[in-house]
MARLO-56105 format. One record per residue (C-alpha): residue in three letters; x, y, z. Coordinates in steps of 0.05 Angstrom, whole numbers, plus 5000, padded with zeros to 4 digits. Example, Ala and Ser with C-alpha at 12.3 -4.5 7.8 and 13.67 -1.06 7.14 Angstrom:
BEGIN
ALA524649105156
SER527349795143
# end
This chain:
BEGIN
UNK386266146449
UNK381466686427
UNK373166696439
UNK369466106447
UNK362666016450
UNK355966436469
UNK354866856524
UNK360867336511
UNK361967916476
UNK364067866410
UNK366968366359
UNK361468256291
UNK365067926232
UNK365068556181
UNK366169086232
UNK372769286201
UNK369969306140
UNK364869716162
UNK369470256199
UNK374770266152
UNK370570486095
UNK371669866049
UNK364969436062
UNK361769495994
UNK354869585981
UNK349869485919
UNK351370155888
UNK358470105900
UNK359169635837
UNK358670055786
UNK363269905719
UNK364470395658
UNK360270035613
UNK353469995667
UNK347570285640
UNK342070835689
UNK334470675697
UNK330771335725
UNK323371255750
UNK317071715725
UNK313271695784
UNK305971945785
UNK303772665800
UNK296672355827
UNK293871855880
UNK288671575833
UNK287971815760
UNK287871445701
UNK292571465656
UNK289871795586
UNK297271815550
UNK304071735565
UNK308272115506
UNK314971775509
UNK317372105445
UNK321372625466
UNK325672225515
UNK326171695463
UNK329772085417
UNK335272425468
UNK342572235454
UNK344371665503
UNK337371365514
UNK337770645505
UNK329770445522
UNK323970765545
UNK319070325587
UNK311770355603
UNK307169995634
UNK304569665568
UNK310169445544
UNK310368895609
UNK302168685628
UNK304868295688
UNK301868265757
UNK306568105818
UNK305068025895
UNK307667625952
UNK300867465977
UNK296267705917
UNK297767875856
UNK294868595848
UNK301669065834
UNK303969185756
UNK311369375752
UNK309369995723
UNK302870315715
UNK297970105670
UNK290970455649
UNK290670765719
UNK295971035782
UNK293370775849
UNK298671285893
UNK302171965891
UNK309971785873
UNK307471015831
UNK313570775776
UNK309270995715
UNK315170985663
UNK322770715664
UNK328871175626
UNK335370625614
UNK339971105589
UNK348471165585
UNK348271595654
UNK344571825714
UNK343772555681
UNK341472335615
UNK336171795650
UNK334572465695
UNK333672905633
UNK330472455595
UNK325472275650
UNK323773025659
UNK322173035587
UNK316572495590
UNK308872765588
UNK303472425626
UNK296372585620
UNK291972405672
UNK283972385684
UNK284072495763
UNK279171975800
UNK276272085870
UNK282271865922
UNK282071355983
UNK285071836034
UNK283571356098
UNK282170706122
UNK274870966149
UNK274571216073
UNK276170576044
UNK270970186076
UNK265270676072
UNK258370436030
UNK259370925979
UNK267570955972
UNK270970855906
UNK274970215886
UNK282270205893
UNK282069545849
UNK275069395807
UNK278368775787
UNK280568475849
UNK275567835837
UNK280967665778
UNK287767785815
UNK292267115833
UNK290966895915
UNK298466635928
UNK296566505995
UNK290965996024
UNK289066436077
UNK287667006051
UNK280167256055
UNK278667816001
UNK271468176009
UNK269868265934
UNK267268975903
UNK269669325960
UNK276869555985
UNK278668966035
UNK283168556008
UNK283068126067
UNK279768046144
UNK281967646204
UNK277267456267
UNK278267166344
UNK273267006374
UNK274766656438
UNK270366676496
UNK264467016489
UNK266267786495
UNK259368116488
UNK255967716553
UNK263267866594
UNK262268596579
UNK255568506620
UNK260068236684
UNK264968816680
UNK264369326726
UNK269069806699
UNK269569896611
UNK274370336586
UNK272770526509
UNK277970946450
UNK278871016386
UNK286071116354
UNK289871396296
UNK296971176274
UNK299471356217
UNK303871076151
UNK311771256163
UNK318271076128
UNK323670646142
UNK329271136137
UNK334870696118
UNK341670996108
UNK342770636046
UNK336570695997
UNK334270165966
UNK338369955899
UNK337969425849
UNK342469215782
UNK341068725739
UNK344368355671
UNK342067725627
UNK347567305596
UNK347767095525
UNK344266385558
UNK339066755581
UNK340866725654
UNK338167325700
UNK343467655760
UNK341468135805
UNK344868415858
UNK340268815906
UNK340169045973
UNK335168595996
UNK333068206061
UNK329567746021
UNK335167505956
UNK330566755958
UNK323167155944
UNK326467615887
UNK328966915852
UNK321366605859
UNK317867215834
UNK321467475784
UNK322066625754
UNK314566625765
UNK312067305724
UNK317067235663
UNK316266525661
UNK323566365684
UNK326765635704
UNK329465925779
UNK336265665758
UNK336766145708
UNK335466675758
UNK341866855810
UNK341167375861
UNK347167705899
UNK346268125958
UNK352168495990
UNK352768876056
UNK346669316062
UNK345969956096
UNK339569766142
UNK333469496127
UNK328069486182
UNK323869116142
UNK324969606084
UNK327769076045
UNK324568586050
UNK318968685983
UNK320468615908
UNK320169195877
UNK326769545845
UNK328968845825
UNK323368815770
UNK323769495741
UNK331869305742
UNK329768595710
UNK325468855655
UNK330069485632
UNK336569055620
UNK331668605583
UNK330969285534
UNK337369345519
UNK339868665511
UNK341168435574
UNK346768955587
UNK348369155667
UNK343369605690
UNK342769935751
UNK336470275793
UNK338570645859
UNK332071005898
UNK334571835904
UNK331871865978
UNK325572205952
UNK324171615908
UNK326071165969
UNK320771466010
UNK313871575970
UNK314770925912
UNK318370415949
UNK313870176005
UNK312570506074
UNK311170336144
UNK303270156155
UNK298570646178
UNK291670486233
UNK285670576246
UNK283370236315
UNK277070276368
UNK277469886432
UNK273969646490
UNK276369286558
UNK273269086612
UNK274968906681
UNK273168696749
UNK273569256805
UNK279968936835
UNK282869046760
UNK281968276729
UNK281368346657
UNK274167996633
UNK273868146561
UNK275468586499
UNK272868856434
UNK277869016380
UNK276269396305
UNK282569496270
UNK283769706202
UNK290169716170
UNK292570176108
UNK296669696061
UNK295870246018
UNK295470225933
UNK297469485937
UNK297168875990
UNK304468705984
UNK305768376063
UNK299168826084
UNK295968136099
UNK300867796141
UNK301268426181
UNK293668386196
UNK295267606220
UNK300267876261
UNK296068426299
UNK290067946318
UNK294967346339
UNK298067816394
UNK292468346404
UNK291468276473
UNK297868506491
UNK301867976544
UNK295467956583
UNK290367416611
UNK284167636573
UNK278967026568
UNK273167356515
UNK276067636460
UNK272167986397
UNK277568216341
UNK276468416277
UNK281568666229
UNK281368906160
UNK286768996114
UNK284869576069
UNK285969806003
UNK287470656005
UNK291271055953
UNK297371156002
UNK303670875987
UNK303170155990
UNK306269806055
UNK310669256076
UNK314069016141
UNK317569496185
UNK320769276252
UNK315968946301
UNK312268816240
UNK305369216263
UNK306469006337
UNK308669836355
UNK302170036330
UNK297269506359
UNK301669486427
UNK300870306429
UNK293170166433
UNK292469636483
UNK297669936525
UNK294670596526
UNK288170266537
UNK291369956598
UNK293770626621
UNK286870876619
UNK283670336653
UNK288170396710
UNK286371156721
UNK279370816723
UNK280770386780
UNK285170806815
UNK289870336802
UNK298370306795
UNK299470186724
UNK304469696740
UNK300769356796
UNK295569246732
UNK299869036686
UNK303168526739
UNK297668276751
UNK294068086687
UNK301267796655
UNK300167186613
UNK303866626657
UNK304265766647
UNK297265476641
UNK293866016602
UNK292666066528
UNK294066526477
UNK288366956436
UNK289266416384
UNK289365886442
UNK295465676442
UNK297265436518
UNK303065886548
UNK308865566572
UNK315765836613
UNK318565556553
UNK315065936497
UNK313366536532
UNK318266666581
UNK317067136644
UNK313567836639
UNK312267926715
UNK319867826717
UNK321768426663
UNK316068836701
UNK319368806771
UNK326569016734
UNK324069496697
UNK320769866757
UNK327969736791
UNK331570086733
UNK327170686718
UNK325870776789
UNK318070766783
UNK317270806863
UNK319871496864
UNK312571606829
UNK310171796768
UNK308072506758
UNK313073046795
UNK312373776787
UNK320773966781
UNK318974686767
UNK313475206760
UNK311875046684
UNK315574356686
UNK312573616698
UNK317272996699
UNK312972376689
UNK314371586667
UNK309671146626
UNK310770436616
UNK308669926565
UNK307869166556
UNK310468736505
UNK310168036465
UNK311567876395
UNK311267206356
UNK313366996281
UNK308266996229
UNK312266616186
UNK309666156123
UNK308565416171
UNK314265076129
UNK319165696124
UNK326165346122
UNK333265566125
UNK340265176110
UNK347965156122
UNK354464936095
UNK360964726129
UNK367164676097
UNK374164716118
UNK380764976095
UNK386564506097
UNK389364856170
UNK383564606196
UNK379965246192
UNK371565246172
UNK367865556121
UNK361465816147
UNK356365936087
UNK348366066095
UNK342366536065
UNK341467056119
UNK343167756099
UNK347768106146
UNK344368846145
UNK345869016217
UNK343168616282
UNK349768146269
UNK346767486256
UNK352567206216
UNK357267346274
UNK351166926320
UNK352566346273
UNK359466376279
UNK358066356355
UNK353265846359
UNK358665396315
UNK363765586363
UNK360065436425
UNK358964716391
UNK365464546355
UNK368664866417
UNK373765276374
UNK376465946376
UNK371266346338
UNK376766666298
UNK377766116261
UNK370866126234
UNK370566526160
UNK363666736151
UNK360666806075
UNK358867566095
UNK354767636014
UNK348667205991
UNK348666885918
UNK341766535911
UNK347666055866
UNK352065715918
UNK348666025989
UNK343865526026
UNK336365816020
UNK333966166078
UNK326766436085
UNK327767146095
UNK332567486142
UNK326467876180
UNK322167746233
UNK326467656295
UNK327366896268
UNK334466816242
UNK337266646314
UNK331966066320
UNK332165726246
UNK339065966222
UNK342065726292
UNK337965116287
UNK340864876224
UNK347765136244
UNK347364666301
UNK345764056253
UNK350364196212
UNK356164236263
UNK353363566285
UNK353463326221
UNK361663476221
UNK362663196286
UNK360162576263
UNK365062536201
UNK371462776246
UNK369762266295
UNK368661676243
UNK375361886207
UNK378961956275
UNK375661346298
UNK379360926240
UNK386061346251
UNK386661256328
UNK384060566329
UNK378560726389
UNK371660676381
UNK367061366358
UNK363961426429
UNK369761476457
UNK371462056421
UNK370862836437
UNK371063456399
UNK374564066412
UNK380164636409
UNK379864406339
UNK382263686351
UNK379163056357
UNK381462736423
UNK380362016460
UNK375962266523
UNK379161816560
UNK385861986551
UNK386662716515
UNK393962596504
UNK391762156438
UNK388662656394
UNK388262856325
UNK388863616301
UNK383063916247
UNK388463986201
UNK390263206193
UNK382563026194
UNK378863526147
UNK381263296073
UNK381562586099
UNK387262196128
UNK393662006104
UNK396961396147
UNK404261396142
UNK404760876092
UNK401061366037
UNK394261016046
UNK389461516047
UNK381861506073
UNK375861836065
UNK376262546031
UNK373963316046
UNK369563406100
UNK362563826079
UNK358163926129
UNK351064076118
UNK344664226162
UNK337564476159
UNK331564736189
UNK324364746174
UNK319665096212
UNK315164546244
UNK308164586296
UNK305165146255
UNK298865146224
UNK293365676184
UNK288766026224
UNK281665766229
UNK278266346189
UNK272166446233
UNK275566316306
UNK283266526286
UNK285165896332
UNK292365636309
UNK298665696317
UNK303166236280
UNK309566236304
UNK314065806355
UNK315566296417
UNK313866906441
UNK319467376465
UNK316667866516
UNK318068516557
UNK317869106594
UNK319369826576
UNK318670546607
UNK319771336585
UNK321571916631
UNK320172636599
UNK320373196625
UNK313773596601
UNK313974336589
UNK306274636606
UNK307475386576
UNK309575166513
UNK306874466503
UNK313474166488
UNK317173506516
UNK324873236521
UNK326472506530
UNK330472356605
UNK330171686601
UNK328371026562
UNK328070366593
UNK327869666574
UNK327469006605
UNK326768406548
UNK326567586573
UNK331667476521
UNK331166726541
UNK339466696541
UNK343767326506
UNK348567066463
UNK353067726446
UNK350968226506
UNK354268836476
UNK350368716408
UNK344968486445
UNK344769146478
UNK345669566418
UNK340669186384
UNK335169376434
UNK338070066450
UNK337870196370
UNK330169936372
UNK328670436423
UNK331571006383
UNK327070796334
UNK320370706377
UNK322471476398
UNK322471666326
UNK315771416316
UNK312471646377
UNK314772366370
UNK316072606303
UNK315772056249
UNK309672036190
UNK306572106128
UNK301972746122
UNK296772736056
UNK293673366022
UNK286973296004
UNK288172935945
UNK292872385976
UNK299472635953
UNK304472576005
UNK307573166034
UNK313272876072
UNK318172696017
UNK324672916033
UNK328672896105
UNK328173606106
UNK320373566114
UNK321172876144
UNK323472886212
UNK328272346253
UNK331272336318
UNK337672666325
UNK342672406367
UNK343573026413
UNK336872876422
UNK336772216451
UNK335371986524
UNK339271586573
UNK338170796550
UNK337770316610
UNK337769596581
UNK336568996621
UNK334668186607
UNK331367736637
UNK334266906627
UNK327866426612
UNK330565876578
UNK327665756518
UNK328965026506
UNK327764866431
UNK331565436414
UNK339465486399
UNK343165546473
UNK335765736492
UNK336266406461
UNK329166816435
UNK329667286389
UNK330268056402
UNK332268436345
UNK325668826337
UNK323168816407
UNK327169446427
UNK321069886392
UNK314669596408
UNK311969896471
UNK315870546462
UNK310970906438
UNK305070696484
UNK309970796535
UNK311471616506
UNK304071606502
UNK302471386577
UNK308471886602
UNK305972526565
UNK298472366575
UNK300072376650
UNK304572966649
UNK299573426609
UNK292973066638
UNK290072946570
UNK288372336534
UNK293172286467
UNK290671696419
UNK294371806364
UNK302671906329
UNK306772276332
UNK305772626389
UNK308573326373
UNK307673986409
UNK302274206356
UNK298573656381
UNK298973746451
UNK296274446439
UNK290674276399
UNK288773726458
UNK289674286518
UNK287574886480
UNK282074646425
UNK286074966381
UNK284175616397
UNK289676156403
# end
């Protein structure tokens, strides 16, 4: 008998795929007869667009279209519709689609492209969120009053460049300051970054002679592309299939609709013939969307035995040319933005601003690494106040049972878990009682930081997900959902979570490892730290809903009644007596009684979820519930600090996460351990930089820089077990908690070690020398 159940280590579903080379992803299905779409990407961050000569290009051998933005007038957006496929009248960022080649190759489309003359009038550019919200600053969008709200709760500010706001108010923050005796004020800068996924992101797309639309993308999100792309070409959704294969990472990268329209509209050119659209990793970075940059000033205040009495929050967040998810990740900062902590008045305001950066989407922890790098380093600073052990603050001011979220929402062991918990382990692990700041030789400092963390879904409040059951005639099942498999394993958790409740060897569950919007249950999106919770949810219906048809079948065949029945080792036996049983096999196309008679027929098992409890915001309070749980944690970075030359090297990293029960530990380790390689990258080396005229500068791997694995630290990974009890075998989700407090905690580390105050990413040794030094040589 092989693997059964949770709790155990299990090798993932595709991973010989994977290592053998054969795992196929969306570029990887290319035939002889698939046509090339190249990109024209604008040379400008704002300009309008005088002419676009097309003629050139148009004639070359092997150019099948040539695409501009008038030739499709559509506006697209998951949240508001503000984004044209490709640029029309005017370019809103350096590296914008302004023109689409479809041609018989990749170097014709390339030549062709190069061939194409745009003229442009250049406009004053957005190059900051302070810009964008200044009296006097130029519109991003002068026609925002007329754009499409897809969403009920989103807040536009007309005639200027907020395209949406979000308040708490809770408490009353201003007459708290007045009882504080100790305030601790700071302003910080964060800003946009890429995704760096190995694969960049790819689209094809082909329309039958019915008129039916298939893509094949590497998305995390194969359900949105249907819906949009139905809704702006006025489409019935059944004539629109999307396949997704393996993909090589996501991170939230994948998540948008983007590629998938530009791939839509050229096959629609050239008579719906196969057309494909893969990013080069240029493209991938500057006009697919980025990472979300920051702008943030704080203020905490606290008693003198280091109580926290009450906080002041301005944040305002870059979503770049376009809104895109910009919105949601404005939600999600203000639902969690007083870090895991017991803070009673609370003042946030945060702005989602229009700039002419590229335009931004979700990226793991989904903005929680940037607002969790601001109240963690504000919680560093106030304990240097009060003389106080960071820890011992933290510890102290954890959110436990009885109080309420900043969208007061009460806190409960279930739904939040144990923080004070992950804090003691984590100072057990990293050894925090050894102290903080060591001198190890003349010009060398070793010190730790730590950081705090807690994350919740944002998710639409009736975001659903589904699964089908079916078995082969050995008795074998058929797993077959919507989740994309991209990398944290989830289709291998289903499989567990089915084997845990069928109790059968996990071997014999086939897992549907591709999406097809045709035949694949719809799931939401696979993002968010959420596919454990609603995917495992309806997995666990669904299993029911088979145990109830083996049991009724068996029932009739063994003559007992269904109670008495039990399911496992695939067989259905008499609990009673085990000897009288019934193998899968005999049971799952119906039964056949020895006279011929048969009964029943296949067994297909079904089961779904919809997310349940949640509700919109109250837009002047932000009191609601967005999401079902919280998962929370500790984490901690030793460097070793170098004071001649103002450079840094990673010892250690350290995380403790209340993972509520871990289902797969190895993956479960990886996962976090991979999150924290990430959190690294963005705390040290990883952004966009602008010229003065908003173009970015960082478009290429050799400019823009990721961590290297000779240059990674020592991982110590650790959980906590807080049942969480509405969720499947009580397990929270983790996948993107591994990067959230890894860069407040680099930041706390190397602000000790250097004894300077560093407020803004990424921290590199230019930086550190302009802080020490005032930049002067």
């Amino acid at each position: 008998m092989g693997s059964i159940g949770v709790g155990k280590t299990v090798i993932r579903k595709e991973a010989w795929e994977k290592v053998t080379g054969q795992a196929k992803y969306t570029d990887d299905f290319i035939s002889n007869h698939i046509l090339t779409a190249q990109m024209v990407t604008s040379t400008y961050a704002h300009a309008k667009i005088q002419n676009i000569d097309i003629s050139s290009a148009s004639s070359l051998p092997g150019v099948k279209a040539v695409l501009t933005g008038e030739d499709y007038p559509v506006l697209f957006g998951q949240l508001i519709e503000d984004h044209p496929p490709l640029a029309r009248d005017k370019v809103r960022y350096y590296g914008e689609p302004v023109a689409l080649v479809v041609a018989d190759s990749a170097f014709t489309a390339a030549k062709a492209a190069a061939m194409i003359h745009v003229l442009y009038e250049p406009l004053p550019v957005i190059n900051s969120p302070l810009q964008a919200v200044d009296t006097n600053a130029p519109l991003v969008h002068e026609k925002m009053i007329m754009y499409q709200i897809v969403k009920e709760d989103i807040y536009p500010n007309y005639d200027t460049n907020i395209c949406d706001q979000k308040k708490i108010r809770k408490g009353d923050a201003e007459k708290a300051f007045e009882q504080c005796d100790v305030i601790v004020e700071a302003a910080f800068h964060l800003p946009q970054s890429d995704h760096i996924a190995m694969e960049t992101r790819s689209a094809q797309a082909r329309i039958d002679a019915s008129g039916t639309v298939y893509i094949k993308s590497a998305s995390q999100s194969p359900f949105s592309i249907k819906k949009i792309i139905s809704k702006i070409f006025h489409l019935d959704q059944s004539k629109v299939i999307v396949e997704v294969p393996f993909v090589g990472g996501g991170f939230g990268g994948k998540a948008p609709v983007q590629l998938e329209i530009l791939a839509y509209i050229a096959s629609a050119a050239v008579g719906g013939r196969a057309v494909r659209l893969t990013n080069s990793r240029e493209n991938d970075i500057v006009s697919s969307p980025c990472r979300m940059g920051l702008e943030a000033k704080l203020k905490l205040g606290a008693s003198k035995d280091g109580m926290l009495q009450s906080v002041q929050m301005k944040y305002l967040v870059d979503t770049g040319a376009y809104s895109d998810i910009g919105p949601t990740l404005t939600k999600a900062i203000i639902v969690d933005c007083t870090g895991p902590y017991k803070i009673d008045n609370v003042h946030c305001d945060a702005f989602c601003v229009y700039t002419n950066h590229p335009y931004v989407t979700s990226y793991r922890g989904f903005s929680h690494a940037s607002s969790a790098f601001c109240i963690e380093r504000m919680m560093d600073k106030l304990a240097q106040k009060l003389n106080m052990d960071p820890a011992e603050l933290r510890y102290k001011n954890a959110l436990c049972p009885g109080c309420t979220s900043p969208t007061q929402v009460k806190i409960t062991s279930s739904n939040f878990g144990n923080l004070n918990s992950c804090i003691l382990k984590l100072k057990e692990i990293i050894n925090w009682s050894e102290g903080t700041r060591m001198k190890v030789e003349e010009n060398i400092i070793r010190a730790k930081g730590m950081a705090c963390l807690w994350k919740t879904s944002n998710s639409p409040t009736d975001a659903v997900s589904g699964v089908f059951l079916t078995f082969n005639p050995d008795g074998t099942i058929n797993l077959n959902c919507g989740c994309v498999e991209y990398g944290p394993s989830m289709k291998t958790t289903a499989a567990q979570i089915l084997s845990e409740k069928l109790k059968m060897d996990i071997n014999h569950i086939s897992v549907n490892m591709d999406v097809n919007t045709k035949y694949s249950p719809e799931h939401w999106k696979t993002v968010a730290s959420m596919t454990t919770y609603m995917l495992g949810r309806a997995v666990l219906r669904a299993a029911e809903d088979v145990i109830r048809q083996l049991t009724s079948i068996a029932a009739v065949a063994l003559h007992c009644p269904r109670e008495d029945l039990e399911v496992a080792e695939e067989k259905v036996y008499v609990r009673h007596d085990p000897s009288l049983f019934l193998p899968f096999k005999e049971l799952v196309h119906g039964y056949k009684f020895l006279n011929g008679n048969a009964v029943f027929g296949p067994i297909l098992g079904q089961g779904s979820f919809i997310m349940n409890d949640l509700n919109i915001l109250d837009q002047e309070t932000g009191k609601g519930k967005s999401g079902p749980f919280w998962t929370v944690g500790a984490q901690a970075v030793e460097i070793e600090y170098n004071k001649k030359d103002y450079t840094y090297r990673f010892i250690k990293a350290a995380t403790v996460i209340d993972a509520g029960r871990v289902l797969n530990p190895k993956m479960a380790e990886g996962l976090i351990k991979g999150g924290m390689c990430m959190g690294l990258g963005l705390g040290s080396r990883e952004s966009f930089s602008y010229d003065e005229e908003a173009r970015v500068l960082d478009t290429s791997l050799r400019t823009y820089k990721v961590m290297h694995f000779g240059e990674t630290p020592e991982y110590l990974v650790s959980f906590i077990e807080t049942p969480q009890i509405d969720a499947p075998y009580h397990a929270r989700g983790i996948a993107e908690h591994g990067i959230i407090g890894i860069p407040a905690a680099l930041g706390n580390a190397l602000s000790l070690a250097a004894q300077a105050e560093f407020d803004e990413l990424p921290l590199v040794p230019e930086t550190i020398w302009r802080m020490k030094t005032g930049g002067i040589l």
